[in-house]
C-alpha positions in Angstrom: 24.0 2.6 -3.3 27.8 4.0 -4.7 30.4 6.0 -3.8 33.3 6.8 -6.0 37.0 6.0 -4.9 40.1 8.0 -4.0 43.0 6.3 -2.5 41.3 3.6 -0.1 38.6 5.8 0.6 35.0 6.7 -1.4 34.3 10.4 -2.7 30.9 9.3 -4.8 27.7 7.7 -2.9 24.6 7.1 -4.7 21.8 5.5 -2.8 18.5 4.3 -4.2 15.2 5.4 -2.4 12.0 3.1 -3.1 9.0 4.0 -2.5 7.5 3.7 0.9 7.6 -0.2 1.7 4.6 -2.1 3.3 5.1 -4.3 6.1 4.9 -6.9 8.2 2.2 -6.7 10.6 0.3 -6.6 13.7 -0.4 -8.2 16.8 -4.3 -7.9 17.8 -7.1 -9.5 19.5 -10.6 -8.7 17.1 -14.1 -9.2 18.6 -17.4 -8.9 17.0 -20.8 -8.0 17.8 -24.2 -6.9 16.4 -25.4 -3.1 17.1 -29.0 -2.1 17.6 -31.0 0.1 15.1 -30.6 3.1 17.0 -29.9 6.0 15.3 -26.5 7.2 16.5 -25.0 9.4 13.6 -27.2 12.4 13.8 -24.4 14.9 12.2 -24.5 16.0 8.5 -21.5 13.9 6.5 -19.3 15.0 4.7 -19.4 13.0 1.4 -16.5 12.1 -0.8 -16.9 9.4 -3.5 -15.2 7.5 -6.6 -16.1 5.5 -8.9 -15.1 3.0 -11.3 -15.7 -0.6 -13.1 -13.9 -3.6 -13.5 -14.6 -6.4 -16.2 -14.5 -10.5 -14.4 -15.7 -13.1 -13.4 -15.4 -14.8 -10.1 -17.5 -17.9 -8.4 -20.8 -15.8 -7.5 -20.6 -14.2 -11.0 -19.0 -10.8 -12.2 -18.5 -7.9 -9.8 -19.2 -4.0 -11.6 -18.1 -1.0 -9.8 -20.2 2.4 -10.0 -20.9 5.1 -8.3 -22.3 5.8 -4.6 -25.3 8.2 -4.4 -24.9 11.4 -2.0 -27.0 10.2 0.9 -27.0 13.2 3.4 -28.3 11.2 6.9 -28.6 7.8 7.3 -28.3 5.1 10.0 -24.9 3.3 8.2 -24.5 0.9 11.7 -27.7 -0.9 12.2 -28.7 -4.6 13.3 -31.3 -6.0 15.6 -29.6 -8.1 17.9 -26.0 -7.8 19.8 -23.8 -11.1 19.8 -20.3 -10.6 20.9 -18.3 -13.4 18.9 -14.4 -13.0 20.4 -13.8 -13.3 23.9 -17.5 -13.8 25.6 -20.2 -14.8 23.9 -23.5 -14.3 25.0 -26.4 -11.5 23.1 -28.4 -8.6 24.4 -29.8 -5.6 22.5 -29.5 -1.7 22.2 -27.3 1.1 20.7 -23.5 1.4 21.5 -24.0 5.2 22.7 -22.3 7.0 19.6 -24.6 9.8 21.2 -24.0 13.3 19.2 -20.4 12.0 17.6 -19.9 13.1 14.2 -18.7 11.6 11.0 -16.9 11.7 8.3 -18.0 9.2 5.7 -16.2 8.5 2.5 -18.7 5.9 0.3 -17.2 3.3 -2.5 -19.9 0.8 -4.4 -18.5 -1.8 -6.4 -20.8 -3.1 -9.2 -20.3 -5.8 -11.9 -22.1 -7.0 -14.4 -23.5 -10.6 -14.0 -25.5 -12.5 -17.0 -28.4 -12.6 -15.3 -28.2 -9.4 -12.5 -26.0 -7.5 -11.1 -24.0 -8.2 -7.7 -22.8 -4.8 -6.0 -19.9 -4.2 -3.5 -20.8 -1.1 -1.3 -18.4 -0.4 1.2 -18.6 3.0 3.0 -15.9 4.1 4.9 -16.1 6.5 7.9 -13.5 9.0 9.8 -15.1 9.3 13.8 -15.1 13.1 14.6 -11.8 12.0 17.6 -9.1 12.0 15.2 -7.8 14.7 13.9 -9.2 16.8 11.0 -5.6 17.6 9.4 -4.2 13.9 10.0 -2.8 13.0 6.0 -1.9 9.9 7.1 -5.5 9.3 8.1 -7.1 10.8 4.8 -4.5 8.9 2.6 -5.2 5.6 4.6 -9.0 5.9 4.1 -8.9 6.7 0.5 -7.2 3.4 -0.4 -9.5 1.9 1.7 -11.8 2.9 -0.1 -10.8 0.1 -3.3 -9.1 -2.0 -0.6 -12.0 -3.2 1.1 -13.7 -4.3 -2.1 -11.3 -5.9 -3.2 -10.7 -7.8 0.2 -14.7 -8.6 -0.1 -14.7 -9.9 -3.7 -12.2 -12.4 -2.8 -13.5 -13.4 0.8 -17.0 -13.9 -0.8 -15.3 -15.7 -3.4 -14.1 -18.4 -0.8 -16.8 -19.6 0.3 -17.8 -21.1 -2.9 -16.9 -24.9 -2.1 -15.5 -23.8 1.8 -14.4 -27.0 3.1 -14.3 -25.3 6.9 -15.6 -27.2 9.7 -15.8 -24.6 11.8 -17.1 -21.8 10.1 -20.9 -20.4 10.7 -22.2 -20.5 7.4 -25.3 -18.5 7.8 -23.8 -16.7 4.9 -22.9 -19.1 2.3 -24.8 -18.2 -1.2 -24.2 -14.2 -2.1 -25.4 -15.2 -5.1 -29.3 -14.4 -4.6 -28.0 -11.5 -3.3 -28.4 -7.5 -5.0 -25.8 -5.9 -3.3 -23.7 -6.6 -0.7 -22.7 -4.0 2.3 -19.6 -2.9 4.5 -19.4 0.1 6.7 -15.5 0.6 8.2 -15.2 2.6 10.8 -12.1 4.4 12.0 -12.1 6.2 15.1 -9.8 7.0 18.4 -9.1 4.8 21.5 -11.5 6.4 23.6 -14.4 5.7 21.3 -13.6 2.0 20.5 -12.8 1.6 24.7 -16.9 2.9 25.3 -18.1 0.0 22.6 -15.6 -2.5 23.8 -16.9 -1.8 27.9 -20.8 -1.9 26.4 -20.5 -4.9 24.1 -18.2 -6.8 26.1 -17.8 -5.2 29.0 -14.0 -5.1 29.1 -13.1 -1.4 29.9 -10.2 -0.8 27.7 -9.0 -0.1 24.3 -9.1 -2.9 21.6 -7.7 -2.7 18.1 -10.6 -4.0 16.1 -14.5 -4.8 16.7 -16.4 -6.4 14.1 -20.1 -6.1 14.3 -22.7 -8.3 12.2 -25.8 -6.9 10.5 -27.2 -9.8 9.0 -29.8 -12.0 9.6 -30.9 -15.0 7.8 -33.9 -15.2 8.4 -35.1 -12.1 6.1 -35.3 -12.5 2.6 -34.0 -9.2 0.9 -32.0 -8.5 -1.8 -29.1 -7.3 0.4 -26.8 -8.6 2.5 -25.7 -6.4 5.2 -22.5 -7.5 6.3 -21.9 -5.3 9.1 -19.7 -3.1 10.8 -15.5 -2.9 11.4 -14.6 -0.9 13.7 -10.2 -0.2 14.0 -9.1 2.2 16.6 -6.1 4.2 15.0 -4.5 4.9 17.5 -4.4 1.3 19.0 -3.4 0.3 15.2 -0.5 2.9 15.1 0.7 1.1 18.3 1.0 -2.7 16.9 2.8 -0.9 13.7 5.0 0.4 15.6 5.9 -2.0 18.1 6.1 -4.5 14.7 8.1 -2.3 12.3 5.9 -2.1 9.8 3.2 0.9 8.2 0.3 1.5 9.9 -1.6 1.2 6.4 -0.4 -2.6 6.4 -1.9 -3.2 10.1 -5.3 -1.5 9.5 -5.4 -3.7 6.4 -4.9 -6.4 8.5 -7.2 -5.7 10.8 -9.8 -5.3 7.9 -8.9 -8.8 7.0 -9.7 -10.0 10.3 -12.5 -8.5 11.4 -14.1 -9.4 7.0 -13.4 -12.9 8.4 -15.5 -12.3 11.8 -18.7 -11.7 10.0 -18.3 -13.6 7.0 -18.8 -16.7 10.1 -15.0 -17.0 11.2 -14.7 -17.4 15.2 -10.9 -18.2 16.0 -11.8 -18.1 20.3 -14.2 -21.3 19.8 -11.2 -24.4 19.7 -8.4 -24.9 18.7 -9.4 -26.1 15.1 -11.2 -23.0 14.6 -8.2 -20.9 15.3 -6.3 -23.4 12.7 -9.1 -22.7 10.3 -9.6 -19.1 10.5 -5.4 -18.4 10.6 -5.1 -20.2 7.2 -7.7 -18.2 5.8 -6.2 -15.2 6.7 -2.8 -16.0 5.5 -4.3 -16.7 2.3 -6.2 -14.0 1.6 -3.4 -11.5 3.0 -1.4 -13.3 0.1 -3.6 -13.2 -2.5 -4.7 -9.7 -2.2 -0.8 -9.1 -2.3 -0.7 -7.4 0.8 2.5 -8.2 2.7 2.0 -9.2 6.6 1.2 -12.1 8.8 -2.5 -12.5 9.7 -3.5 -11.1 13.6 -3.8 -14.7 14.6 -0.4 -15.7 13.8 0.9 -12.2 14.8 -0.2 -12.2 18.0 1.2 -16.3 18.6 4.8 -15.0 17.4 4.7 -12.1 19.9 3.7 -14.1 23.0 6.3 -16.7 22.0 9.0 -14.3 21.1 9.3 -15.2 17.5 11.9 -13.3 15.6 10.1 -10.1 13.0 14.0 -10.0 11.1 12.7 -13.2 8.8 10.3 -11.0 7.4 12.3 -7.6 6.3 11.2 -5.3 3.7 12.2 -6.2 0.4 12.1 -3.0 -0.9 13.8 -0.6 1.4 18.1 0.5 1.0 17.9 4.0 2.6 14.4 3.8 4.3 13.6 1.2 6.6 10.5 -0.6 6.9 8.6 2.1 8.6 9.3 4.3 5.7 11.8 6.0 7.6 15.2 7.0 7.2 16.6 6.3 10.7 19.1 8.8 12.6 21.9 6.3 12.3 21.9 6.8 8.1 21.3 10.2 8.7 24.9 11.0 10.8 26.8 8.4 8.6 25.6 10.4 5.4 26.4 14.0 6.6 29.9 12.3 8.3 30.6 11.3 4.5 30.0 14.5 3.4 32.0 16.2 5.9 35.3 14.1 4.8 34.4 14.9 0.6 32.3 12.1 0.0 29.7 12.7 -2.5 26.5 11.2 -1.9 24.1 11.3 -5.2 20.6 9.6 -4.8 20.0 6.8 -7.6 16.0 6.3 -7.8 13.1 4.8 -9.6 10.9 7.8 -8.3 10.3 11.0 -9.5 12.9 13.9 -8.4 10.3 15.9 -5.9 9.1 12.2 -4.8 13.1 11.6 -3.8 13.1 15.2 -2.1 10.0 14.6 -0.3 11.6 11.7 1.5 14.8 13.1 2.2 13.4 16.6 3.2 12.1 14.5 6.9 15.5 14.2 7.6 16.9 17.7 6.3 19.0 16.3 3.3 17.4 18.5 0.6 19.5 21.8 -0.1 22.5 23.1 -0.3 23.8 21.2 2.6 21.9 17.9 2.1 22.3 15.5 -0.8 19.7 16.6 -3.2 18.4 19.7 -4.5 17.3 21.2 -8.0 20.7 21.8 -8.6 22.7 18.6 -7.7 22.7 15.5 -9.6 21.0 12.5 -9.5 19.6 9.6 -11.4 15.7 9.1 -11.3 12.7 7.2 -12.6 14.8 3.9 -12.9 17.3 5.9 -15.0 15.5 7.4 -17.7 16.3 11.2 -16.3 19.3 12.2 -15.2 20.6 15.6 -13.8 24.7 16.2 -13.4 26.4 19.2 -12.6 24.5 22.2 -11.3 21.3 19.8 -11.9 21.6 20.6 -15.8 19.7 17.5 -17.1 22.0 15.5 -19.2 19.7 12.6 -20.3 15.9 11.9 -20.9 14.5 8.9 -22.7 11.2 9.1 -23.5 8.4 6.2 -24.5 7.1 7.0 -28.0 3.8 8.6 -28.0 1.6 6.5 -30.1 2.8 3.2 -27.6 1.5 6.2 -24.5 -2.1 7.0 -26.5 -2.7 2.8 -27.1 -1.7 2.2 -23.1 -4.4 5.5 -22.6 -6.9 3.9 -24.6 -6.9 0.7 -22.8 -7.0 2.7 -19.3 -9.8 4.2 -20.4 -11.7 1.2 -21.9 -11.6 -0.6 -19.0 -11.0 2.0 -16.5 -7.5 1.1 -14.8 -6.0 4.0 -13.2 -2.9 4.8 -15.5 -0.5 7.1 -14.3 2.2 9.6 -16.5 5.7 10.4 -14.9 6.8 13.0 -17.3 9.8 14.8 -15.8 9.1 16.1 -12.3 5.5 15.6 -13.0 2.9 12.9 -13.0 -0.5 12.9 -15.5 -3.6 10.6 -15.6 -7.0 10.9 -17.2 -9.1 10.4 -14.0 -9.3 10.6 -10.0 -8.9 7.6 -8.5 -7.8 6.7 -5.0 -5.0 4.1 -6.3 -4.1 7.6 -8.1 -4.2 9.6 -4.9 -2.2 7.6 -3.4 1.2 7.8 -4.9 1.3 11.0 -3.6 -0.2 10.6 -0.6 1.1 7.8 0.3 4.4 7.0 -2.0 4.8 10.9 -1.8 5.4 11.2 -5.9 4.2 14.3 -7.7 0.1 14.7 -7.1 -0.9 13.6 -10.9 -2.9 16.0 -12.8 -5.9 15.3 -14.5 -5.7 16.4 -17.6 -9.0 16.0 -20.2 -8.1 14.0 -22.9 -5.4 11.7 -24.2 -4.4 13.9 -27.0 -4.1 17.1 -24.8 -1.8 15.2 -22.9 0.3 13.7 -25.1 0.8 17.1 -26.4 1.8 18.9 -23.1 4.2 16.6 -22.2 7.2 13.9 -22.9 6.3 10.6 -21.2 9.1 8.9 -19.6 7.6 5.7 -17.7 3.4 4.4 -17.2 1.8 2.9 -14.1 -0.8 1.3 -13.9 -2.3 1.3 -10.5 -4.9 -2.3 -9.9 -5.4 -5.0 -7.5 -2.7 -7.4 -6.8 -4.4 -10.2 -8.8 -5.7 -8.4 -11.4 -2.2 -7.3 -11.9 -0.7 -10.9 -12.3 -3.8 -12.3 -14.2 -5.1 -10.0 -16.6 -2.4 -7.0 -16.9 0.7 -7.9 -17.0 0.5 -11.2 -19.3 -1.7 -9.1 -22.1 1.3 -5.6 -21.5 3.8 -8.6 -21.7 2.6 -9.2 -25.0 1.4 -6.1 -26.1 4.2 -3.9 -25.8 6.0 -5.3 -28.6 9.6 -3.5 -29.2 7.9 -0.6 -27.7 8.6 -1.0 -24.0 9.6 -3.4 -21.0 7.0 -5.1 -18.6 8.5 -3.7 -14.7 6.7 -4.8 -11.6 8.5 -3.6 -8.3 4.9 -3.8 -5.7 2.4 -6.3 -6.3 -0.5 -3.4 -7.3 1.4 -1.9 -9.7 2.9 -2.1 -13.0 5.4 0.2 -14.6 6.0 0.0 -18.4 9.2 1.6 -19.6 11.4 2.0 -22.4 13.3 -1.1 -23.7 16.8 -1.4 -22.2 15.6 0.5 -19.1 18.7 0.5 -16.7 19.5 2.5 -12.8 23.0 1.0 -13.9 23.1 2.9 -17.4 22.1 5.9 -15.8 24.8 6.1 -12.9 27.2 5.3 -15.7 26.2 8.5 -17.6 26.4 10.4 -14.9 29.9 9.3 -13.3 31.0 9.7 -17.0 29.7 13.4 -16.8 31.2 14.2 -13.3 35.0 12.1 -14.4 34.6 9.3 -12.3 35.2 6.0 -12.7 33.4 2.5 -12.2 36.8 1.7 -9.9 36.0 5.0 -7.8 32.2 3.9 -6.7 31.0 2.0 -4.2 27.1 0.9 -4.8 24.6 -0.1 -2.0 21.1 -1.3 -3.0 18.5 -3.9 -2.4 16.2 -4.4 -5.8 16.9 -5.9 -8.8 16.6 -2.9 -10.2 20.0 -2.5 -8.7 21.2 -5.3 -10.3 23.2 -3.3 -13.0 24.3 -0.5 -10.5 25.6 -3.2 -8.4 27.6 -4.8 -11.2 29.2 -1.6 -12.0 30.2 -0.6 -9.5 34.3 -1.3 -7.8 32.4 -2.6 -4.5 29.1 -3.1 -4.8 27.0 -3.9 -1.4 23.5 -5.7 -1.3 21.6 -5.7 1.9 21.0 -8.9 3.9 17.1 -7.4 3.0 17.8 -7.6 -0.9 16.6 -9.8 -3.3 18.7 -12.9 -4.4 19.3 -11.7 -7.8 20.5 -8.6 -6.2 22.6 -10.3 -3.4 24.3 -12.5 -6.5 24.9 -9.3 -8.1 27.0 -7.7 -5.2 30.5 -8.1 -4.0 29.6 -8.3 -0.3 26.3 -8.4 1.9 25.7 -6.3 3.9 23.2 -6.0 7.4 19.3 -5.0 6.4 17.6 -1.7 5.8 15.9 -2.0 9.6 19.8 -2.3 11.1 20.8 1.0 9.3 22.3 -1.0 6.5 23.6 2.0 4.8 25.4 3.7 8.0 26.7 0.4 8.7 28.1 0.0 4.9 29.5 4.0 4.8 31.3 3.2 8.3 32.9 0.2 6.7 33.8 0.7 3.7 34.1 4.4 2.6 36.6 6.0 5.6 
């Protein structure tokens, strides 16, 4: 963040907004059980789908992605038997009652090529008719469960190759004789999950997550029918909150926990158990990038009172790690306006991505801190608007580096996405795509038809590409490293995503544009941030303030440190230093 000087006071204040930041993550108690093959989803669905491959290899062989057929009505939870795993024990038989409920279901098959066959990855995820119709949050969270949930099966499957767990059931051990392989996540209310947790278990109250296994070993068939998650949201909106973190983060979780449950993972049956399962879950939070303790760990911090501040958001200056900007920045930001500070946002998002965040709090217009006619710095520095919002600088990646990072997309069907201005481009749907604006609230990208048509619509300032965590760090960002050449710089600011952008990229070079354009000086700016993208804004800046949540590059970079994003960091930093 910034803010110019006059006499011992700051005029100027520019503040960087991330995107959204994940989280930590949730306390919960997960159970599991087997349903009966009673029909219970009688209701049409209503179908979305996506598709998409991916080249590699993994222990079972390669995994393909492709599409999932329009089914109409189908029995998605099935079983033969009822075994309640967490908490209980014990087996029994019939339907959980879903009686006339209906469902929305959104289906995702993952399919890769193997030498000799093909493994498939079907995950179907479904929306129980109890929640809300015009939830976003809801729809945005189930579309990126969509990939999420394959990828958190590729990588579970994956270690069980070799498992050196006592503990672990290993009725499913070999997926490799194995067709396809089969999910179904279901997210519903508390009321709903409260009926299955009373019949299954008979504990008549609401639960987080129930995990529900389909498969038995005795049949020989070519697929293996995981079972069924089950995450109340509402329950899961709870544990976010009372944690601090995104309620995206703790249903991830929760899908990580419950994957473990029928994948032969029992944490309630000793101690070692426990031991087992929570290391598996740490290690598959961390190498599917997603940020958060595992529910076992979680829930041993809360009951012993275990501190959440050692695990702040890395990303967040002006939001907090609920994606929030709390009341506390708001006042301190309209008090600095009220005595002739100027705040001006400095941002590696998109203008109407910045607006859209500070529109919750009624800072966009003529009496907030951004509007189309203010300035500001955005997309890392590569636009910048000054007086009246004229823009006063745009640097652009050359086209023919844009149609070779197209290509590739294409080829090997990444999800690539164009920030041209106040707009964003790709070349196909994808729910990784969806989800910057859905969930990091950047311009909804536009699909346009070919490379060439839109290359010549529009002036590409930075590329993201959108992919799993690990397929960032393994295949992505070692061959862009390469391949960008004196073309562009390799940026990775989230663990899925990877920004390439003009060589000499800077926030710092474009606040010092535009303090040169308004006649202020470095000596007249006070800076808060928390990236190393702040680094250079930092540096510049008379007093430059990193918060106790920012990197260590960043915190090196500052003159003093100040308290975290989730202690209203930048209220605390405008009280002391700018009046």
């Amino acid at each position: 963040m910034l803010l110019p000087i006059t006499s011992p006071h700051f005029r100027h204040l520019i503040n960087p907004i991330t995107s959204p930041p994940h989280s930590l993550m949730a306390r919960a108690i997960t159970l599991a059980a087997h349903f009966s093959p009673t029909p219970i989803f009688p209701k049409p669905w209503t179908d979305r789908m996506i598709s998409h491959s991916v080249k590699g290899s993994s222990s079972f062989g390669n995994w393909v992605a492709s599409g999932f057929g329009k089914g109409g009505d189908f029995n998605v939870f099935g079983g033969c038997t009822s075994n309640v795993v967490c908490n209980g024990g014990g087996s029994g038989s019939g339907g959980f009652g879903g009686g006339d409920r209906g469902f929305r279901k959104l289906s995702f098959k993952k399919k890769l090529k193997k030498k000799d066959k093909e493994l498939e990855l079907c995950v179907r995820i479904l929306i129980e008719e109890g929640l809300p119709d015009d939830d976003n949050e809801i729809l945005s969270i189930s579309e990126m469960l969509r990939s999420n949930a394959t990828e958190a099966m590729k990588l579970a499957l994956e270690g069980l190759k070799d498992s050196k767990h006592k503990t672990r059931d290993t009725s499913i051990n070999d997926v490799g004789r194995f067709e396809t392989i089969e999910l179904s996540l279901l997210l519903c209310n508390d009321e709903f999950i409260q009926t299955l947790n009373k019949e299954w278990r008979d504990e008549d109250h609401a639960t987080d997550v129930l995990s529900m296994s389909q498969h038995i070993p005795e049949l020989k068939l070519p697929i293996l029918m995981l079972g069924d998650i089950v995450i109340s949201v509402e329950t899961a909106a709870r544990q976010a909150e009372e944690r601090g973190h995104s309620l995206l983060d703790e249903i991830r979780i929760l899908l990580v926990h419950g994957l473990l449950h029928l994948l032969g993972f029992d944490h309630e049956i000793s101690e070692e158990a426990e031991e087992e399962m929570e290391k598996e879950e740490e290690l598959l939070l961390k190498n599917l990038g997603w940020k958060g303790k595992g529910l076992i760990k979680s829930a041993y911090d809360t009951e012993n009172g275990s501190s959440l501040s050692k695990y702040p958001d890395s990303d967040g200056t002006l939001l907090n790690s609920k994606s929030q900007i709390s009341l506390a920045n708001t006042n301190a930001i309209r008090e600095a306006m009220s005595r002739g500070v100027q705040v001006i946002i400095a941002t590696g998002k998109a203008r109407p991505g910045a607006m859209e965040v500070l529109r919750t709090v009624d800072l966009v217009g003529i009496d907030g801190i951004l509007s189309e006619s203010s300035p500001g710095v955005f997309l890392q520095g590569l636009l910048v608007y000054g007086q009246q919002g004229q823009e006063i600088f745009r640097r652009n990646l050359d086209p023919k580096f844009c149609r070779e990072v197209f290509l590739y997309s294409l080829e090997h069907k990444i999800p690539l996405v164009a920030f041209a201005g106040d707009r964003c481009f790709t070349l196909f749907d994808h729910p990784r795509v969806d989800s910057l604006h859905s969930v990091y609230r950047e311009p909804k990208a536009q699909v346009m038809p070919s490379v060439e048509k839109l290359l010549a619509s529009t002036q590409v300032q930075k590329l993201i590409f959108l992919e799993s965590p690990d397929r960032v760090t393994t295949t992505l960002r070692p061959y862009w490293s390469e391949a960008t050449g004196d073309n562009a710089s390799v940026v990775q600011a989230l663990p899925d995503m990877l920004e390439l952008v003009p060589l000499g990229t800077s926030k710092g070079n474009g606040v010092k544009l535009l303090i040169d354009h308004l006649g202020v000086t470095p000596n007249e700016i006070m800076a808060i941030g928390d990236g190393e993208n702040d680094i250079e804004m930092l540096k510049l800046a008379a007093l430059g303030v990193a918060l106790s949540n920012a990197s260590d590059k960043a915190k090196a970079a500052a003159n003093v440190i100040g308290v975290s994003n989730d202690e209203d960091g930048v209220a605390d930093a405008i009280y002391r230093y700018a009046f």
